[in-house]
C-alpha positions in Angstrom: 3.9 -3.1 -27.7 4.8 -5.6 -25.4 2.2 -4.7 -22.2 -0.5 -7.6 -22.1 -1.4 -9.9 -24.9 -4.7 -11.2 -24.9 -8.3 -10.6 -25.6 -8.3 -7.7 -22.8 -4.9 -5.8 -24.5 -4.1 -3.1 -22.0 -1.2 -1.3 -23.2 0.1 0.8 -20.0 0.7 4.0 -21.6 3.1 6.1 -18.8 0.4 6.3 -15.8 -1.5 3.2 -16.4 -2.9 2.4 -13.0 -1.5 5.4 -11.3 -3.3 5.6 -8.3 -4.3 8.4 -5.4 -7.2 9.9 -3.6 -9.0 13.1 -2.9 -8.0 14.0 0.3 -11.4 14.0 2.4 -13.7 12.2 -0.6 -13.5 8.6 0.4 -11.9 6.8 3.9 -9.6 4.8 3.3 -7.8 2.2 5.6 -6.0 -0.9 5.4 -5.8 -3.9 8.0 -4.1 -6.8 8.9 -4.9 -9.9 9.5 -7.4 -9.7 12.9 -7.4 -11.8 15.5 -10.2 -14.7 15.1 -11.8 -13.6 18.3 -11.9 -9.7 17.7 -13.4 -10.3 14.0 -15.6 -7.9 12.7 -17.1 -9.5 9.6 -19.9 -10.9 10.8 -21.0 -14.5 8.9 -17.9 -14.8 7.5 -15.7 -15.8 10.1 -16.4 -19.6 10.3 -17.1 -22.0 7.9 -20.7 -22.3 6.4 -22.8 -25.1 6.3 -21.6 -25.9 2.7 -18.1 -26.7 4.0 -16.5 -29.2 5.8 -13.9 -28.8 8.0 -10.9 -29.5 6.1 -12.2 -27.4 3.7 -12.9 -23.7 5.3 -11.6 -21.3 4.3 -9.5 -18.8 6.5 -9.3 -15.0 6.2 -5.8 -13.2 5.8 -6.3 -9.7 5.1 -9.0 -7.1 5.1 -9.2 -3.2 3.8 -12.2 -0.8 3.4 -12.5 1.9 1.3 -15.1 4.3 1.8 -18.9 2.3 2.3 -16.5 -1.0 0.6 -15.3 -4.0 2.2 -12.4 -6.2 1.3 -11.7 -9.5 2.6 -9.0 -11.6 1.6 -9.6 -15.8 1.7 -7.1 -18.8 1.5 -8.8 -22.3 1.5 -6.9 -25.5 2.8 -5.5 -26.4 -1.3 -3.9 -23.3 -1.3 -6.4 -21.1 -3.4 -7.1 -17.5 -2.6 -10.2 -15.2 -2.5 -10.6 -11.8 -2.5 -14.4 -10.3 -2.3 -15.1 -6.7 -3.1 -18.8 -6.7 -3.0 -21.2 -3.2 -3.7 -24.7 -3.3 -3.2 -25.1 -0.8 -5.8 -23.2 -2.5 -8.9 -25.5 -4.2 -11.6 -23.2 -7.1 -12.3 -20.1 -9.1 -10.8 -16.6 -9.6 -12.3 -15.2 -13.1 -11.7 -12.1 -12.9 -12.4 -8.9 -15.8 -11.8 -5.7 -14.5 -11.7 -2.9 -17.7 -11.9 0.7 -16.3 -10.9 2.5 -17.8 -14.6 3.1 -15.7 -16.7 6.0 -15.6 -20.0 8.5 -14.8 -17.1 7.5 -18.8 -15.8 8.5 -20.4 -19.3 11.2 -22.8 -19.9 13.4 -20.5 -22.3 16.6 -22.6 -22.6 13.9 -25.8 -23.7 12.6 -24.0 -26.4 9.3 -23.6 -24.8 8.8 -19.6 -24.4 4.9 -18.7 -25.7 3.2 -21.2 -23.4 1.7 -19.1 -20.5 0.1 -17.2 -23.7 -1.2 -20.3 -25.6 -2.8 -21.3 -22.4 -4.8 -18.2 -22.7 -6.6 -19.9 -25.8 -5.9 -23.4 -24.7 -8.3 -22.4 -21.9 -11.5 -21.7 -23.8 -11.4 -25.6 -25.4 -13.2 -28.7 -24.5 -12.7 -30.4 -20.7 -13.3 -33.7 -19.6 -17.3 -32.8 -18.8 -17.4 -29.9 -21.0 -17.1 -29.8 -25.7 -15.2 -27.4 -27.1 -16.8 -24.2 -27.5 -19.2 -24.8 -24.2 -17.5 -22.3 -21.9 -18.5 -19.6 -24.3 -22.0 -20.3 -25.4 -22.8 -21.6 -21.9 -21.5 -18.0 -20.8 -23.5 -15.9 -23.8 -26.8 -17.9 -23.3 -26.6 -16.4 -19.1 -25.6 -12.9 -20.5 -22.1 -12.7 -19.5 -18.7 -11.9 -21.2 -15.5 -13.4 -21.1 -11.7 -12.1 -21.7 -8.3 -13.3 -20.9 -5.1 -11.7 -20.8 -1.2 -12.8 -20.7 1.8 -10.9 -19.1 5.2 -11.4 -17.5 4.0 -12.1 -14.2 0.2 -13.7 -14.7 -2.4 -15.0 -17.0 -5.9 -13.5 -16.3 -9.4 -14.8 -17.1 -12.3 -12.1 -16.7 -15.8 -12.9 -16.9 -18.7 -10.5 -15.7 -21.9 -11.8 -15.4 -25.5 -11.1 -14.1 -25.7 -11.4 -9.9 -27.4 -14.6 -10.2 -24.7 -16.3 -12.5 -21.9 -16.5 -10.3 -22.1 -20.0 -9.5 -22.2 -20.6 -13.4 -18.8 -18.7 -13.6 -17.6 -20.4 -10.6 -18.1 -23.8 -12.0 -16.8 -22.9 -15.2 -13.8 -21.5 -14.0 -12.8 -24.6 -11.7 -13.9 -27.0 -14.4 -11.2 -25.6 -16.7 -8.4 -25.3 -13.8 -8.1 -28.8 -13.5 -10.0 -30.6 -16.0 -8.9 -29.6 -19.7 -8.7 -31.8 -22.2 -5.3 -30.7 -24.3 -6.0 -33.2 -27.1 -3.6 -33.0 -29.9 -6.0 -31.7 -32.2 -6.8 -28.8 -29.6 -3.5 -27.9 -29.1 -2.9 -27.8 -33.3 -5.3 -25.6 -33.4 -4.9 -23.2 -31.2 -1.4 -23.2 -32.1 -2.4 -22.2 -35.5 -4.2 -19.5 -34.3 -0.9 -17.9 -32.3 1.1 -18.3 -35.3 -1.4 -16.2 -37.3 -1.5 -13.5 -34.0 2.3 -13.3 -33.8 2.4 -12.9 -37.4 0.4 -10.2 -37.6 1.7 -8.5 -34.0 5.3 -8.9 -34.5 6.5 -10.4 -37.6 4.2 -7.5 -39.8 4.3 -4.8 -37.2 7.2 -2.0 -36.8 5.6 -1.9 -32.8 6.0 -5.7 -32.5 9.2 -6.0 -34.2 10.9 -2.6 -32.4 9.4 -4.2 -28.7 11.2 -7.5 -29.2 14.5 -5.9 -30.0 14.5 -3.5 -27.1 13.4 -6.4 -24.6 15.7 -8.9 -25.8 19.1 -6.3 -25.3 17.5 -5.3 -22.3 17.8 -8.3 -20.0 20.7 -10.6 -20.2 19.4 -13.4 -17.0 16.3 -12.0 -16.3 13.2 -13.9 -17.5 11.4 -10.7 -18.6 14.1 -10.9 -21.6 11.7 -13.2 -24.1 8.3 -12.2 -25.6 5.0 -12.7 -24.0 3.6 -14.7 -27.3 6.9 -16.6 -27.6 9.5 -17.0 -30.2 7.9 -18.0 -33.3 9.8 -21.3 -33.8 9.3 -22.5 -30.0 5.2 -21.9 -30.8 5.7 -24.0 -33.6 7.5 -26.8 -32.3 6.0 -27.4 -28.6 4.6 -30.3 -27.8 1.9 -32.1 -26.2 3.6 -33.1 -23.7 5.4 -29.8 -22.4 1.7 -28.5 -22.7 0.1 -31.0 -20.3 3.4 -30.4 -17.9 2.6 -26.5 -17.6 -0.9 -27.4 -17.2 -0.3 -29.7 -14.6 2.5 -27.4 -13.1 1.0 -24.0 -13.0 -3.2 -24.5 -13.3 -3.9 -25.6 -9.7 -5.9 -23.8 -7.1 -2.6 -23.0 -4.7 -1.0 -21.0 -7.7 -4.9 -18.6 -8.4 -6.3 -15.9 -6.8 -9.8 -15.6 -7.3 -11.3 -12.1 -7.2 -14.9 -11.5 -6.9 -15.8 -7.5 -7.3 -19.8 -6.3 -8.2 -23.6 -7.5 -7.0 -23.2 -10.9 -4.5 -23.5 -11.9 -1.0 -20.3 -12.1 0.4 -21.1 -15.2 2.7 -22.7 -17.0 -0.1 -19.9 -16.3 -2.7 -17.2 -18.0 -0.2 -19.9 -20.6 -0.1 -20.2 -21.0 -3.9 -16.1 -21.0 -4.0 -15.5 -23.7 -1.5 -17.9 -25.9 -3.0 -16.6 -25.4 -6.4 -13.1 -25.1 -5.8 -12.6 -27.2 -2.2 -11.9 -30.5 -3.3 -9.4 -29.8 -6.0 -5.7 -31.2 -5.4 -2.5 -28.3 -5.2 0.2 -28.3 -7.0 4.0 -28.8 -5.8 4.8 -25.7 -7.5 7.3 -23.6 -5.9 7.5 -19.6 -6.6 10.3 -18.5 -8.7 13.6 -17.3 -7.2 13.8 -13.1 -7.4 16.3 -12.2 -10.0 17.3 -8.9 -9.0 18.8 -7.8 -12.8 18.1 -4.4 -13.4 17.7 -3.7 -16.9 18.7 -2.0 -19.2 22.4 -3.9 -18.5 24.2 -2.3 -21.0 23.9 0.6 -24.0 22.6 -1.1 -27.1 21.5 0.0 -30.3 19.3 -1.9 -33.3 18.2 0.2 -36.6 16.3 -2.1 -39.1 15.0 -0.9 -42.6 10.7 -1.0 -42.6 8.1 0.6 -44.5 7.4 3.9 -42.2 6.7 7.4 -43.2 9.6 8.5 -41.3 12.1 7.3 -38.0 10.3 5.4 -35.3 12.2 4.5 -32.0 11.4 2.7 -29.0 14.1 3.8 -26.4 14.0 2.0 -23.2 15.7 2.5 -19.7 14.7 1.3 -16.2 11.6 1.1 -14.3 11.0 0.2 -9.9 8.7 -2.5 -10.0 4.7 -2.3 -8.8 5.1 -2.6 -5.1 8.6 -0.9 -5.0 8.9 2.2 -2.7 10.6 4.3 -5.3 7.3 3.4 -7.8 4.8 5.8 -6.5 7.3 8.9 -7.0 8.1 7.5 -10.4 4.8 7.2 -11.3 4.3 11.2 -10.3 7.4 11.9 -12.9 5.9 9.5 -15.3 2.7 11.7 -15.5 4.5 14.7 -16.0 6.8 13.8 -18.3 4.0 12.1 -20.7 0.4 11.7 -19.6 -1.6 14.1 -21.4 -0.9 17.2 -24.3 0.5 19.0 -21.9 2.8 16.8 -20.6 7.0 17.5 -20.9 7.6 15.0 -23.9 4.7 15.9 -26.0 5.0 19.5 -26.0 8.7 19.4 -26.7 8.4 16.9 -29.6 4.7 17.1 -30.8 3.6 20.8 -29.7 6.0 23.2 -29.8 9.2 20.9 -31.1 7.0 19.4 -34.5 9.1 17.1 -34.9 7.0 14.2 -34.0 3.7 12.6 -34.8 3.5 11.0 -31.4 5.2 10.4 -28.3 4.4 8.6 -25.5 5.6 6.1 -22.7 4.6 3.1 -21.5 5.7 1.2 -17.9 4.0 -2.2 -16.7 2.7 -3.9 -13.6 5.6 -6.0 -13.2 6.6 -7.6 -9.7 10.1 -7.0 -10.5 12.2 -4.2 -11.6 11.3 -3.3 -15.4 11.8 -0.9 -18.3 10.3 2.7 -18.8 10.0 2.6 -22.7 9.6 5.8 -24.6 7.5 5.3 -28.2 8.3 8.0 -30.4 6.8 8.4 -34.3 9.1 11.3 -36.0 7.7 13.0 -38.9 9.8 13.4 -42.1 12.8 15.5 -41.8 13.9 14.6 -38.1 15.7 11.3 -37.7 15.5 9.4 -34.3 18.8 10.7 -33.5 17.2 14.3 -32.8 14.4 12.9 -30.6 16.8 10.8 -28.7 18.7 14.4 -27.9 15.2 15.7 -26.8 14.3 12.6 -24.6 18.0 13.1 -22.8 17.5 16.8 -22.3 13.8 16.3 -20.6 15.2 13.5 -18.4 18.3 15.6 -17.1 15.8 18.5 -16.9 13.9 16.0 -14.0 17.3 15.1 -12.9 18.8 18.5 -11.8 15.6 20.8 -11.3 12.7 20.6 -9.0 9.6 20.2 -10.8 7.8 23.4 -10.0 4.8 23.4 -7.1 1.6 23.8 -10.0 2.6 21.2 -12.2 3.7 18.3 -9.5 0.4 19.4 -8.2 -1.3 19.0 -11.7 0.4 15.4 -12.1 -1.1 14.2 -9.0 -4.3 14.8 -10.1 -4.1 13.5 -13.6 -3.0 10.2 -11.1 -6.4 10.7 -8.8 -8.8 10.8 -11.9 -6.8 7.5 -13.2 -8.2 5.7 -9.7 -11.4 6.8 -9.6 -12.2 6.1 -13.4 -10.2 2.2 -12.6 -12.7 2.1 -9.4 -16.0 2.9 -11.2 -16.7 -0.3 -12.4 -17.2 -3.7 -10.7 -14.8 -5.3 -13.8 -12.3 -2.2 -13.4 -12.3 -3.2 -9.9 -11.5 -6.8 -10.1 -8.5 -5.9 -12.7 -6.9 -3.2 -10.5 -7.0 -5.0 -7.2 -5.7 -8.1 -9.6 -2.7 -5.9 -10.7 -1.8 -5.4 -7.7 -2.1 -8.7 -5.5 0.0 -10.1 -8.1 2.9 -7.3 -9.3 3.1 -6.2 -5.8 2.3 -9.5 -3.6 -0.8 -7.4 -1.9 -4.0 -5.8 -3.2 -3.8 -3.5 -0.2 -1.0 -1.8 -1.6 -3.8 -0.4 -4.4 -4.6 1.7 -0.8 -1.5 2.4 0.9 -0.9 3.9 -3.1 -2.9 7.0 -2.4 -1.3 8.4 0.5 2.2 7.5 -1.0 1.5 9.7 -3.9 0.3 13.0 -1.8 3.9 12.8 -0.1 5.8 12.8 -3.5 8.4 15.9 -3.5 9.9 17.7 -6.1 12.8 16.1 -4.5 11.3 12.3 -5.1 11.1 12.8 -8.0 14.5 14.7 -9.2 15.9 11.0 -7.2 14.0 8.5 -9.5 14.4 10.4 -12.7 18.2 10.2 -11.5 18.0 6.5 -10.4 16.1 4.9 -13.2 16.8 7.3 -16.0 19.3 9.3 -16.1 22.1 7.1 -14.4 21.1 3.8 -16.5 22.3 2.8 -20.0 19.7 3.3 -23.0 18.6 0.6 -25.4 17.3 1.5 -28.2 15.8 -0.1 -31.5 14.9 2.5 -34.7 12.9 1.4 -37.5 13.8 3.8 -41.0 12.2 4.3 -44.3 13.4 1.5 -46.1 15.6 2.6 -48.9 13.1 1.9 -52.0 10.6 4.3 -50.5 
């Protein structure tokens, strides 16, 4: 499936993320930027005696949640900060979140696959550093590492012991504007996302079924290519278009920096601005909104592969992260397909048997996106009669209120999804990344909760209408091929 490609793969079944709150179990609020001279956070309100003054940072934005503090940084290149200590976590996430993602490719150039490549390209030798350093360096402190590619962003997670954060921190701004990208480098890793797409496309009935859906999907809209890239633009790039993107998109004015576990806040900002505060900004310039909503138009693929029985991927439209209409589709999302006793599965794995599986699976894009439906048929039912099913449940949301019990019951499914994201400092980091980038604010992880308590019946019966029922299907089928 198409979700996130990387070393982290976080396929976003239908509530992936889904956020709300207990009503009286944690306080939550969300600030603006204060005034300088009405600050409450203490030490961190003026430079430190690492920095100097063109290089201090500035605070933007706070929140708390419960006993936790937020604070939002930008220093003078452009880079941004966001600390989420707690005293009682045993480690601390580092994570860099860089706003390029496949959506930031040069398509028409033949140069789709690069934001992913980068993901490996990344983890190679620097100027100051050999190839290979950045992981041993990070295994001999006891940290991990990860990395992750998507539409919108490319993600690098490390968690480490509390007293290793200046390792990760030097690490991290080492590689952001000191790779090497020797040929023999980028051959290699190349190599390596040949052999990846071959095996997660090219010999996979999800791969292969995702990229046909997405591709009829879109027709301007950079969402339209594949996260890994188009096999023959991986194999033809070149060095140079490599060291353009690097140059383009790896600079500290295009990275947030998110900092969630076990650390002084005062002396993280410290370790930040000394790592991080003399590097140059890029020119960059965000892309232009493109305001297609997909799917554009009915479209239909059915290609011959080695499964058991049908399998369909049938896709229709999605509000993006930080949209108003998301929280209500989120609360139809879980009932239509989080859990076994969710709409979809009981009609087509339960009761209906005609399916091995059914699920959905909706991203954290900053734009508008596609609600995808994955459905494994068992022999004896074509896709045809789970496409019929899928239309009846969506008209179903469409026309009726969803009684009291169950909208109830989906709002909870979404509060255990938050606190499970929120009980670790790395689970943390990723959610509040999710959401800086696909919905321009971490906040908006907050002001989530309270959006979901006052979903309706009636939000939802509007969504399912808006998004689903009113908007053309794509879909792509995969059938027993004929010698089976």
């Amino acid at each position: 499936m198409r979700a996130l490609i990387g070393s982290v793969s976080l396929l976003l079944p239908c509530a992936w993320y889904a956020i709300a709150l207990v009503c009286g179990v944690a306080s939550l609020t969300a600030c603006g930027t204060p005034s300088p001279s009405h600050s409450n956070l203490g030490p961190l309100n003026s430079p430190t005696s690492m920095t100097t003054s063109t290089q201090a940072p500035t605070r933007i934005d706070q929140a708390t949640l419960g006993e936790l503090q937020f604070s939002k940084w930008r220093l003078p290149n452009g880079l941004e900060v966001i600390l989420a200590p707690d005293a009682h976590a045993k480690a601390v996430a580092y994570t860099t979140w860089f706003r390029v993602g496949s959506r930031n490719e040069n398509e028409p150039a033949g140069e789709t696959g690069l934001a992913h490549l980068f993901e490996h390209l990344m983890f190679t030798q620097t100027a100051s550093a050999n190839d290979g350093d950045f992981d041993l360096r990070m295994e001999a402190a006891g940290g991990a590492s990860n990395a992750m590619t998507d539409v919108d962003f490319t993600a690098y997670i490390n968690v480490v012991p509390p007293t290793e954060l200046d390792l990760a921190a030097s690490l991290e701004a080492d590689r952001m504007h000191n790779l090497a990208l020797r040929p023999k480098q980028i051959e290699t890793e190349r190599q390596v996302v040949i052999e990846e797409r071959l095996a997660t496309v090219e010999d996979s009935v999800d791969g292969r079924l995702d990229e046909l859906i997405t591709a009829a999907a879109y027709r301007t809209h950079p969402y339209r290519w594949p996260v890994i890239g188009y096999m023959d633009h991986i194999k033809k790039v070149s060095q140079k278009a490599v060291q353009r993107f690097y140059k383009t998109h790896y600079a500290p004015n295009n990275a947030v920096i998110i900092v969630a576990g076990k650390f002084d806040p005062q002396a993280a900002l410290d370790t930040v601005v000394q790592r991080y505060g003399a590097l140059s900004p890029s020119p960059i310039q965000p892309p232009a909104a493109v305001t297609e909503q997909a799917p554009v138009a009915a479209h239909r693929d059915v290609i011959e592969w080695p499964v058991p029985a049908d399998k369909f991927a049938l896709a229709l439209g999605a509000p993006a992260l930080g949209h108003a209409d998301r929280p209500a589709f989120d609360v139809l999302d879980a009932i239509l397909s989080t859990g076994p006793s969710s709409r979809l599965n009981r009609a087509m794995v339960v009761d209906g048997e005609m399916a091995s599986s059914a699920d959905c699976q909706v991203g954290p894009t900053r734009e508008n996106g596609l609600y995808v439906f994955w459905v494994q048929m068992r022999k004896g039912h074509n896709a045809a009669a789970g496409e019929a099913v899928i239309a009846k449940l969506i008209k179903e949301l469409a026309t009726k209120p969803v009684p009291a019990d169950e909208l109830a019951r989906a709002k909870n499914k979404l509060q255990m999804d938050f606190w499970t994201g929120l009980a670790g400092s790395e689970g943390r980091a990723e959610q509040l990344g999710m959401y800086e980038i696909g919905s321009g604010s971490f906040k908006t992880l907050f002001s989530r909760a309270e959006q979901y308590e006052r979903v309706t019946a009636d939000d939802v019966m509007r969504v399912a209408n808006t998004y689903l029922l009113s908007r053309p299907a794509v879909v792509a089928v995969a059938t027993p091929t004929k010698t089976q």
